[in-house]
C-alpha positions in Angstrom: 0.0 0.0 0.0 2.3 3.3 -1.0 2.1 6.2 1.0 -0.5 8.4 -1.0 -3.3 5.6 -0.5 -2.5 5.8 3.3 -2.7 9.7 3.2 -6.0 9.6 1.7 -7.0 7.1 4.0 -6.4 8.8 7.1 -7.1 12.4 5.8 -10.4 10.6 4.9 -10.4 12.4 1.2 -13.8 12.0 -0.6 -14.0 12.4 -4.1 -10.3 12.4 -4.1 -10.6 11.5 -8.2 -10.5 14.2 -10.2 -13.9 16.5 -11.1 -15.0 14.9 -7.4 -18.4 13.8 -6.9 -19.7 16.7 -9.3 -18.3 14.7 -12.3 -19.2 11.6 -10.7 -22.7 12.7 -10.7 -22.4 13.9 -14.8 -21.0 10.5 -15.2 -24.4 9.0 -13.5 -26.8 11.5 -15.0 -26.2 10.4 -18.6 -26.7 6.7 -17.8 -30.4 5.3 -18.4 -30.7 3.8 -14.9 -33.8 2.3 -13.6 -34.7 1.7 -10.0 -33.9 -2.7 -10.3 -30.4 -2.0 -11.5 -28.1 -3.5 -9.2 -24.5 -1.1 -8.7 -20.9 -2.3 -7.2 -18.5 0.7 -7.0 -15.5 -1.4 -7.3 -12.7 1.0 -4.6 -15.6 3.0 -2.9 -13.0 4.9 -0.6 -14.9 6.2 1.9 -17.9 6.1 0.5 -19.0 9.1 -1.5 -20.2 7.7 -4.0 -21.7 4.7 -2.9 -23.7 6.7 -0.8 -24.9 9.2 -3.7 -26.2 6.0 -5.5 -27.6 4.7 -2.2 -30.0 8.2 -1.8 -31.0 7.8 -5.3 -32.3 4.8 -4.6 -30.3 2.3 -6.4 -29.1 -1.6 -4.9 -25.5 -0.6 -4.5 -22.3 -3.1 -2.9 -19.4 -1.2 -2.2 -15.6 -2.9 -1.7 -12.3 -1.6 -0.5 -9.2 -3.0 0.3 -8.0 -0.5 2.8 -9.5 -1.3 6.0 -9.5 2.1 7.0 -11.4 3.3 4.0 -13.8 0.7 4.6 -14.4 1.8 8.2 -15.0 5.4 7.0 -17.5 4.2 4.5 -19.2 2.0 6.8 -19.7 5.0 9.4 -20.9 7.3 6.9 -23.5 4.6 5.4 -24.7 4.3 9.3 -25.3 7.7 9.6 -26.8 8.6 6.7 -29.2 5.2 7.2 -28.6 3.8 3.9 -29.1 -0.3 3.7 -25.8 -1.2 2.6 -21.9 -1.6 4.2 -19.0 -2.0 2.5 -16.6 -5.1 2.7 -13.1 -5.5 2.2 -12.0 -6.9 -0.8 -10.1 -7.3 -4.3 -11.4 -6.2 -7.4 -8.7 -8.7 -8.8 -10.8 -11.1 -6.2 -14.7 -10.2 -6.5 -16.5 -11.8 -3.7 -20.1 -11.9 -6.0 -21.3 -14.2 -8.7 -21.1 -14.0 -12.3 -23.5 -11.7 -14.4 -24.3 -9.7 -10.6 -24.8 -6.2 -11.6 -25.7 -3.9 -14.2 -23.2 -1.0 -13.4 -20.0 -0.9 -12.4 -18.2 2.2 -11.4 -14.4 2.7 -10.5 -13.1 6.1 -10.2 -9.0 6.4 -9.7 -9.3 2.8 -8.9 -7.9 0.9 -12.0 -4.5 2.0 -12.4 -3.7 0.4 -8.7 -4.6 -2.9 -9.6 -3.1 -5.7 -11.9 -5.4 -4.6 -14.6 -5.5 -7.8 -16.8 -7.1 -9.2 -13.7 -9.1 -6.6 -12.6 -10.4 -6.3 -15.7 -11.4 -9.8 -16.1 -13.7 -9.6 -13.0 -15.3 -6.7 -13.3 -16.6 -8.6 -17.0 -17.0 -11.9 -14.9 -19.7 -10.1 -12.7 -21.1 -7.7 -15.0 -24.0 -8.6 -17.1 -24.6 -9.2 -20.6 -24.7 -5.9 -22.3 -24.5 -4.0 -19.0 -21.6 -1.3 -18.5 -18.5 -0.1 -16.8 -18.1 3.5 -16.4 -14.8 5.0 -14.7 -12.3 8.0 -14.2 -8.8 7.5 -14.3 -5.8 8.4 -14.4 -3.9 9.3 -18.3 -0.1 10.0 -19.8 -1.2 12.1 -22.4 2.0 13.4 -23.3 5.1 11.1 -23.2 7.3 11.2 -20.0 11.0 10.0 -20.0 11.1 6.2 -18.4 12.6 8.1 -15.3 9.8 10.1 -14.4 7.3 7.4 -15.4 8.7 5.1 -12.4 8.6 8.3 -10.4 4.8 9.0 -10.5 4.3 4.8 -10.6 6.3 4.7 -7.1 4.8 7.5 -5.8 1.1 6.8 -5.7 1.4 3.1 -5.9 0.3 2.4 -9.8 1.2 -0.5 -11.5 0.5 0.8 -15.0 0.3 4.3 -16.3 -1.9 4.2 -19.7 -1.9 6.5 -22.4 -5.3 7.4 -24.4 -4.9 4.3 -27.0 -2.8 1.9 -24.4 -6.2 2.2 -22.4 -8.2 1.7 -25.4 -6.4 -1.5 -26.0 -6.4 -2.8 -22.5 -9.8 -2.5 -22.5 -10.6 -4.4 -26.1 -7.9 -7.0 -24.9 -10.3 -7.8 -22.1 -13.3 -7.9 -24.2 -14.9 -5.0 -23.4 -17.2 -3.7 -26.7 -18.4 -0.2 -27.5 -15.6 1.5 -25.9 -16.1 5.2 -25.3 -13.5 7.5 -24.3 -13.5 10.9 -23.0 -11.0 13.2 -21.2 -11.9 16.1 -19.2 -8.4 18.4 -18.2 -10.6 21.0 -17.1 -11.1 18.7 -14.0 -7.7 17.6 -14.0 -6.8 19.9 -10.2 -8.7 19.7 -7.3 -7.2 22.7 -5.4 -8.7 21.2 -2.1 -10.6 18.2 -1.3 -14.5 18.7 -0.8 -14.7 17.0 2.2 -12.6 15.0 4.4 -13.1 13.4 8.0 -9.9 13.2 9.5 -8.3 10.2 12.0 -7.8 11.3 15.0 -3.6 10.4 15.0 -2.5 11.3 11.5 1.4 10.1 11.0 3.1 13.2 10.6 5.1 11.9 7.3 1.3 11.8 5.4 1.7 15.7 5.4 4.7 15.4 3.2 2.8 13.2 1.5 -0.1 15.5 0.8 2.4 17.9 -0.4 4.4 15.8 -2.7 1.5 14.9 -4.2 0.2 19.0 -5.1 3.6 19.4 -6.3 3.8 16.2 -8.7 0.6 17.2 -10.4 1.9 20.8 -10.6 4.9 19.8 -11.9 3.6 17.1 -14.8 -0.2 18.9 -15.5 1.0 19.4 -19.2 1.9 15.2 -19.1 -1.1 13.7 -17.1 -4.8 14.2 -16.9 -7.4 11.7 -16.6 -10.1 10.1 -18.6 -13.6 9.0 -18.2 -14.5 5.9 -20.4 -17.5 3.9 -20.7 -17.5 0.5 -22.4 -20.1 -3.2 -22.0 -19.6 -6.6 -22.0 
């Protein structure tokens, strides 16, 4: 677990993705939902978003694998009464049966994870036709090898995809109608919306925090993210 998923963790950052839950909810909007779809946000954090699709009245699972995160999410599902908790778990490992759910959403999720794998349950438990929708992270201008591993190390990624090498992944896996969109104007979040803080933070996750304000500053003309929407 690298540093920078542990600072979000205990900073309790939601909608720590870029665009927050405001793009998450343009995301949503566009969909044609009805009320017996059945929704897994596959990384839920602490629960932001789960919880949006929770009020709206959708069936929604939630999984995490950072206990912490989980807690978080579990707490705010309590108090906002909604009929769901969170478990810990692997996307590369779903814990539900095949064909399960009609949406699934991942937001700065994928690029964590061994994304062959990932990829191939998220289509095991989707069903026929149904979609994945998600937000993540882009090299959209080339970056020398160095600086690659750099931003890799840093937050933890195993892969860091350009436009096409995401286009690819995804047809590789056998996801059809892939649609891909980037939105740089949500690139920066200056500060998080809303965060509910540990009470002992490790002092070392401020450096964190601040390392990771000065990496995007640094490489804003080389990464972005992308929102893509594909089916099985």
């Amino acid at each position: 677990m690298s540093d920078y998923v542990e600072m979000l963790a205990y900073f309790g950052v939601s909608g720590a993705h870029p665009g927050g839950i405001e793009l998450t909810k343009t995301m949503i909007e566009h969909l044609n939902l009805t009320s017996d779809d059945r929704i897994l946000d596959v990384g839920c954090g602490t629960g932001q978003t789960a919880a949006y699709l929770g009020h709206l009245g959708y069936e929604v699972e939630a999984i995490d694998t950072h206990s912490l995160m989980i807690e978080k999410a579990n707490l705010r599902f309590e108090r906002e009464q909604l009929p769901f908790r969170a478990q810990q778990a692997s996307i590369e490992h779903l814990p539900f049966a095949d064909d399960s759910f009609s949406l699934l959403i991942s937001e700065s999720v994928l690029s964590f994870t061994h994304l062959p794998a990932a990829l191939a349950e998220m289509k095991r438990v989707l069903a026929p036709g149904k979609q994945l929708i998600a937000n993540e992270a882009v090299l959209k201008v080339p970056l020398p090898s160095k600086d690659q591993a750099a931003i890799r190390e840093f937050y933890g990624f195993h892969s860091l995809f350009s436009f096409s090498e995401w286009q690819k992944q995804l047809a590789s896996a056998g996801f059809r109608e892939i649609r891909i969109l980037s939105f740089d104007e949500h690139m920066v979040q200056e500060e998080p919306t809303e965060m509910e803080l540990s009470d002992q933070i490790p002092p070392s996750l401020y450096d964190t925090l601040q390392t990771h304000y000065d990496l995007i500053q640094t490489h804003r003309e080389h990464l972005s993210h992308l929102v893509f929407e594909c089916t099985v």
